[in-house]
C-alpha positions in Angstrom: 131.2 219.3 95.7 128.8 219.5 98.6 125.2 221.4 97.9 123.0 222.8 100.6 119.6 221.5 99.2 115.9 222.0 100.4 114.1 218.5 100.7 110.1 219.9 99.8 108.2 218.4 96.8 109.0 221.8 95.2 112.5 221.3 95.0 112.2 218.3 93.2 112.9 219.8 89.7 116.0 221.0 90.8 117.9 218.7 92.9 116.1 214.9 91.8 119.0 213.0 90.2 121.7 214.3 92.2 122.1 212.3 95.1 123.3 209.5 92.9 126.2 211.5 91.4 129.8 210.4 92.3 131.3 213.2 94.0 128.6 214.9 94.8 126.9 215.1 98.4 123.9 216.7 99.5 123.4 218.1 102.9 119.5 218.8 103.4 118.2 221.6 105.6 115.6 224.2 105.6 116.3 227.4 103.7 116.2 229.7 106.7 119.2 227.3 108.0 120.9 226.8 104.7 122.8 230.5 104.7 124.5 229.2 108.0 125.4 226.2 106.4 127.3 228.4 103.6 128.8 231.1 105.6 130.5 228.2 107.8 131.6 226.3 104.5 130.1 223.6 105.3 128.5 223.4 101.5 130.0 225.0 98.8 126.7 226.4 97.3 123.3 226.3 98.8 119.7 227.1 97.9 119.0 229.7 100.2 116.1 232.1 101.4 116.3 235.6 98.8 116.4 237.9 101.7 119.6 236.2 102.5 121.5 238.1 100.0 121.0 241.3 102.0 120.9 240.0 105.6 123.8 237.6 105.2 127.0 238.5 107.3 129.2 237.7 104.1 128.9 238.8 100.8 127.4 236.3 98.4 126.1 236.0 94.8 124.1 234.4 93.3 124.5 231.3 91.1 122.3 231.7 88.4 121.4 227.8 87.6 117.8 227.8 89.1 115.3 229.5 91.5 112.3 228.6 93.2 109.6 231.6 92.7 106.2 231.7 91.2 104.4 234.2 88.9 100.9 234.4 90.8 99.5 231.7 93.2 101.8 229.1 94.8 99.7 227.0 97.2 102.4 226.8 99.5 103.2 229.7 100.9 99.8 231.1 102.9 99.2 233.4 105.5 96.0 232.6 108.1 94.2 235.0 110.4 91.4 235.2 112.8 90.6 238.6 112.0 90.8 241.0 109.2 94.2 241.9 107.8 93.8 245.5 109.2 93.6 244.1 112.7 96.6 241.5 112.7 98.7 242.4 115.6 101.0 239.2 115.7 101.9 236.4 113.3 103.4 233.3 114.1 106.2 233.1 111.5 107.0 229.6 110.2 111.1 229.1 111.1 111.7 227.5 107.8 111.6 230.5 105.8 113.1 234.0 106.2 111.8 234.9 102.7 108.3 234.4 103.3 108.6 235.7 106.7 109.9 238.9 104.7 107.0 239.0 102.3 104.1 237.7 105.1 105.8 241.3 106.8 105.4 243.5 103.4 102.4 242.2 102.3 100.1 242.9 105.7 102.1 246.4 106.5 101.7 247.5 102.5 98.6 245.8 101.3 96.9 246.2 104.8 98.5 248.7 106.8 98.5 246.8 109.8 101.9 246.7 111.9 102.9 243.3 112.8 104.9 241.7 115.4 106.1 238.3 114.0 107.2 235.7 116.6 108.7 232.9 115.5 106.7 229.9 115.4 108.0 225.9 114.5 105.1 223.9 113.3 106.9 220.9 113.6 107.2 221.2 117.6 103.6 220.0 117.4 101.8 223.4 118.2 98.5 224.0 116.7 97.3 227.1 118.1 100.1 229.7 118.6 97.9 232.1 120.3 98.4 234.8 117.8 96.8 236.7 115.3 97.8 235.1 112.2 100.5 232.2 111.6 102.2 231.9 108.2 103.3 228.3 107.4 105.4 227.2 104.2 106.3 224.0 102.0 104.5 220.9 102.2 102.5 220.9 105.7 100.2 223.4 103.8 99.2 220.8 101.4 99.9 217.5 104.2 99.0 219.2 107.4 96.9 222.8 106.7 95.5 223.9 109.9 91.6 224.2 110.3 89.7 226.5 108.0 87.2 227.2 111.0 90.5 228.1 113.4 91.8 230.4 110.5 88.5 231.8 108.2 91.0 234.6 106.6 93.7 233.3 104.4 96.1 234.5 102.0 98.5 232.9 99.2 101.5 235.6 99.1 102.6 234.8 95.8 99.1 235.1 94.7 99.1 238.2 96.5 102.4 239.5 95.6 101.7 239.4 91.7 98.4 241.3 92.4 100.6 244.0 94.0 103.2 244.1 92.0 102.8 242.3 88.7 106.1 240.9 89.0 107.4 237.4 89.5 108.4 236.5 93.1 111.4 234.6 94.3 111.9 232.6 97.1 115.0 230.9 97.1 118.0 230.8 94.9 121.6 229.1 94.1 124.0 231.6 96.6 127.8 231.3 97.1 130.3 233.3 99.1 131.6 235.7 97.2 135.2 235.9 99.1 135.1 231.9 98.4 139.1 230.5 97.9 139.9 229.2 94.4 139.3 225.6 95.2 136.2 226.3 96.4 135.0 228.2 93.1 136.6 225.0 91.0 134.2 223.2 93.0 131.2 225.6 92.8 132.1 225.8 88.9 131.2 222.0 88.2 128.5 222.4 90.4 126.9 225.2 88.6 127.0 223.1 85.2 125.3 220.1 86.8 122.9 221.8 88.4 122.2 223.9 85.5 122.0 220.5 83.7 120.3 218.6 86.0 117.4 221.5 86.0 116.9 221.3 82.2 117.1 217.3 82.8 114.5 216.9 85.3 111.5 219.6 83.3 111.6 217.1 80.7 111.0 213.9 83.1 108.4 215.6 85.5 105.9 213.0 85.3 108.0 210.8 86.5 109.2 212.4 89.1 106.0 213.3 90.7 105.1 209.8 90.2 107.5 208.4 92.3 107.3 211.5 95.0 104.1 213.1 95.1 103.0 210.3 97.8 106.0 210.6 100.1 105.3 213.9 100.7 101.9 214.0 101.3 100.8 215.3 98.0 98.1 213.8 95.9 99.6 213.5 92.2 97.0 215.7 90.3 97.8 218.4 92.6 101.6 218.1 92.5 101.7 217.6 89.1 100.1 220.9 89.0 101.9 222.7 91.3 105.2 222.0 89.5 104.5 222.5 86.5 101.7 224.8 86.4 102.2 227.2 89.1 106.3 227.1 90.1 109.2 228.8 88.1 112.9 227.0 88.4 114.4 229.4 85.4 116.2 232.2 87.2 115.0 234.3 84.1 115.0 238.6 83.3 111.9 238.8 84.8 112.5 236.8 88.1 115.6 239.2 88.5 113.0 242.0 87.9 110.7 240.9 90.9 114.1 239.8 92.9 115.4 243.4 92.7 111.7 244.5 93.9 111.8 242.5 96.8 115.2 243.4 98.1 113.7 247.2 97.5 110.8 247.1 99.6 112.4 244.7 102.5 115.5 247.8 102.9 112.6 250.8 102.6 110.5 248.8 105.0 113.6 248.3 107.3 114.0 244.5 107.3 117.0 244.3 105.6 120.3 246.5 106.0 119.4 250.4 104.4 122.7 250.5 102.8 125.3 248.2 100.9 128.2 248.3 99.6 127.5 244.9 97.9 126.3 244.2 94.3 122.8 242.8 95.6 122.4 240.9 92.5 125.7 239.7 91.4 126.3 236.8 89.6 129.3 234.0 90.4 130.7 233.7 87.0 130.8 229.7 85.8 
């Protein structure tokens, strides 16, 4: 089985473990490229930006094993600014992410009624200063790498911010599969549901460990991770995640950044 995994300290509770299983192989990406990794089949399953499920050019489901969201703040997904929220003309959107690039969208056009442009923006080419507006970065270089407060004096965490507007969970990635996947492909995805579903449930019981061993490597100091993954992250891909999932996928079609109109189950599950 091959997995399309996401190689952030958050992602830890979900995929640690794995790499050592026989027959298994893990082929890491960010989650903005992770969808093109599972359209081409070159994983069987993959944990992939939310918005995906709308904006892919194949209909997936979802494999309901695991999620990344939050309920509140999440440290790692933050939205800078120069100016007030009102005034924000253009945002430099982080690559890594069309999910937050979704919600960075939502967030400054509902919350603040300012109309956006977002440009896409790749803080690993080096670029401090995009020239814009705002500039929403994602995953560890928040934590490992933050840009200067004095630069960026306006600054907002959109899970944080999401949960004040809606009171609902938010979701950022998820287990997807194509949903017109051949029979030997589903055997495969099958077994990988059960040990990721396994592996999940293995690793929230050995978290210290984990961030032990990790929370160094990516740039993290081991208070803070500890906090963030347990404290602060959501892995269960629970009633209520699927709650603020179907919200989500609402507001991106009314606010025309996802196809207005499906034929597709949106929230389908691949049955293992």
């Amino acid at each position: 089985m091959t997995i399309g995994v996401v190689r952030y300290i958050n992602t830890l509770p979900l995929i640690d473990g794995l790499s050592g299983l026989v027959g298994c192989t893990l082929v890491p990406d960010v989650p903005a490229r992770l969808i093109d990794r599972l359209v081409s089949g070159t994983v069987d399953i993959a944990l992939c930006s939310v918005i995906d499920v709308l904006r892919s050019p194949v209909p997936v489901r979802i494999v309901p094993v695991g999620m990344l969201g939050c309920c509140g703040r999440t440290l790692t997904v933050r939205l800078y600014a120069r100016r007030p929220w009102a005034e924000v003309r253009t945002v430099a959107a982080d690559t890594d992410s069309h999910t937050s690039r979704a919600l960075a969208e939502l967030v400054l056009r509902q919350r603040f009624g300012a109309q956006p442009t977002m440009v896409d923006f790749d803080h690993a080419s080096g670029a401090r200063d995009p020239g814009t507006d705002a500039m929403l970065l994602i995953g560890d270089k928040v934590i490992n790498d933050a840009p200067a407060n004095d630069m960026w004096p306006q600054q907002l965490d959109l899970g944080e911010e999401w949960h004040a507007w809606t009171g609902l969970p938010f979701v950022f990635a998820t287990w997807l599969v194509r949903a017109d996947a051949d029979e030997a492909t589903c055997a495969r995805v099958r077994t990988a549901a059960r040990v990721l579903d396994h592996q999940r449930r293995h690793n929230a019981e050995r978290i210290d460990g984990i961030v032990r061993r990790e929370a160094a490597a990516h740039g993290w100091p081991e208070e803070l991770a500890r906090h963030y993954l347990v404290d602060l992250l959501r892995f269960d891909f629970d009633q209520a995640a699927r709650a603020g999932l179907a919200r989500f996928l609402q507001e991106c079609r009314a606010a025309g950044l996802a196809p207005a109109a499906s034929d597709r189950a949106e929230c389908a599950d691949f049955t293992w």
